[in-house]
C-alpha positions as CSV (number, residue, x, y, z in Angstrom):
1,X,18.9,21.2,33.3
2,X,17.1,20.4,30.3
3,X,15.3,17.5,29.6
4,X,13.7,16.1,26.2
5,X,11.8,13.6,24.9
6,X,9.6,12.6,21.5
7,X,7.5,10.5,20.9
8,X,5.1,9.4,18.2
9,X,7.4,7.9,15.7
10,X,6.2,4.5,13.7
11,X,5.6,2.8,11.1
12,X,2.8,4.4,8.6
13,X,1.6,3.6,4.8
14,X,2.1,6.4,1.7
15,X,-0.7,9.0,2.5
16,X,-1.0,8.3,6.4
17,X,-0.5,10.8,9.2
18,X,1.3,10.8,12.0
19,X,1.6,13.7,15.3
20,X,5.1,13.8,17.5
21,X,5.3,14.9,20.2
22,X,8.0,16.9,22.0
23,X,7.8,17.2,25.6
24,X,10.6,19.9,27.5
25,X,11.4,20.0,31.3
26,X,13.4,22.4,33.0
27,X,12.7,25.6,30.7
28,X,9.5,27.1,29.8
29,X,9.0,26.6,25.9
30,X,8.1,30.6,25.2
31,X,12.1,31.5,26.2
32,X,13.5,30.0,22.7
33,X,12.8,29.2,19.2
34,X,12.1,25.2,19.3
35,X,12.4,23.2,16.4
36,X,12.0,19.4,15.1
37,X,14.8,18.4,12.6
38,X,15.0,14.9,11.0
39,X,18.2,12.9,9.6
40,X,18.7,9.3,7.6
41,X,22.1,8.1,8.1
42,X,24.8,9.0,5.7
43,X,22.6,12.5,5.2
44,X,23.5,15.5,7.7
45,X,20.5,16.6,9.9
46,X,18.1,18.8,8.1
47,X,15.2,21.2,9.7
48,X,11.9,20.4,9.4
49,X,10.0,22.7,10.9
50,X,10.4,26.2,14.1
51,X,7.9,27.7,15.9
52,X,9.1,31.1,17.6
53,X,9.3,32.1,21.6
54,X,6.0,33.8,20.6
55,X,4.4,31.1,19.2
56,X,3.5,33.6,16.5
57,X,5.7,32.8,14.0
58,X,6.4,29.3,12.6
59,X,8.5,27.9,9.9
60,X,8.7,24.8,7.4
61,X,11.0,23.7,5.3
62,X,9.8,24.0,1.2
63,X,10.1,19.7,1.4
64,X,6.9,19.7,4.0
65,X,5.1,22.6,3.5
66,X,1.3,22.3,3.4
67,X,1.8,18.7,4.9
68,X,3.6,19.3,8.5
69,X,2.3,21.3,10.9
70,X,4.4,22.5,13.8
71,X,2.1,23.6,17.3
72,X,2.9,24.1,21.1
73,X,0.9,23.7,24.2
74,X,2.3,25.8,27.3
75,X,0.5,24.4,29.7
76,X,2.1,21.1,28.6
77,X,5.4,22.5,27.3
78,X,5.0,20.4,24.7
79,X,5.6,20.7,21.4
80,X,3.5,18.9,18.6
81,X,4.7,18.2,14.9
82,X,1.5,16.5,12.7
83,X,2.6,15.4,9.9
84,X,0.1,14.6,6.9
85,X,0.2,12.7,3.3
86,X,3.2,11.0,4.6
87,X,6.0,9.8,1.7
88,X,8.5,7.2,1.8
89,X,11.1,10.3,2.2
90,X,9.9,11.4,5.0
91,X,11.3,8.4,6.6
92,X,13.6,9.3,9.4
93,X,15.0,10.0,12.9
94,X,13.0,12.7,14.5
95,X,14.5,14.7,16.8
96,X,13.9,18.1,18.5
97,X,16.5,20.7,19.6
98,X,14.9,23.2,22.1
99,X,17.7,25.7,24.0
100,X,20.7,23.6,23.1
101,X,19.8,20.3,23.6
102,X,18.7,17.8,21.7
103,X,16.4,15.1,22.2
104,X,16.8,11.2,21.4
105,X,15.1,10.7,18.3
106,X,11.9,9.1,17.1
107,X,12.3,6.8,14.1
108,X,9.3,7.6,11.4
109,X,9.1,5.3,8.9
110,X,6.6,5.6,5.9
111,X,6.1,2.4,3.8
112,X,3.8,-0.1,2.2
């Protein structure tokens, strides 16, 4: 059975950085694509950024490009999501989704 949990989420000023961190029992992370997706209530869950079985190939959505970075560790099955030059829109619920399941959330919240 899966099991997943973030962490990293808080409270950061316009311009800060922040790294979540996405940790996955029960599966090996290089079986399935693994993503981190945010949502602000009343909005519909949006991705954020994937980062293939591989490894090799990653994707971010045109909103965070050149500020997010989405990276794995295997020997941690972790998943990592830095984030960079942090705006008041990227405020959110982080969550990751990893083999059909869905993690609890990590609140990010950028303000001054």
């Amino acid at each position: 059975q899966l099991h997943i949990v973030e962490s990293g989420g808080g409270l950061v000023q316009p311009g800060g950085s922040l790294r979540l961190s996405c940790v996955v029992s029960g599966d090996s992370l290089d079986y399935y694509i693994i993503g981190w997706f945010r949502q602000v209530p009343g909005k519909e869950r949006e991705g954020v950024s994937v980062i293939s079985g591989s490894g090799r190939i990653t994707y971010s959505a045109d909103s965070v490009k050149g500020r997010f970075t989405i990276s794995r560790d295997l020997a941690q099955n972790t998943v990592y999501l830095q984030m960079n030059s942090l705006k008041p829109e990227d405020t959110a619920v982080y969550y990751c989704y990893f083999g059909g399941t869905w993690g609890q959330g990590t609140q990010v919240t950028v303000s001054s």
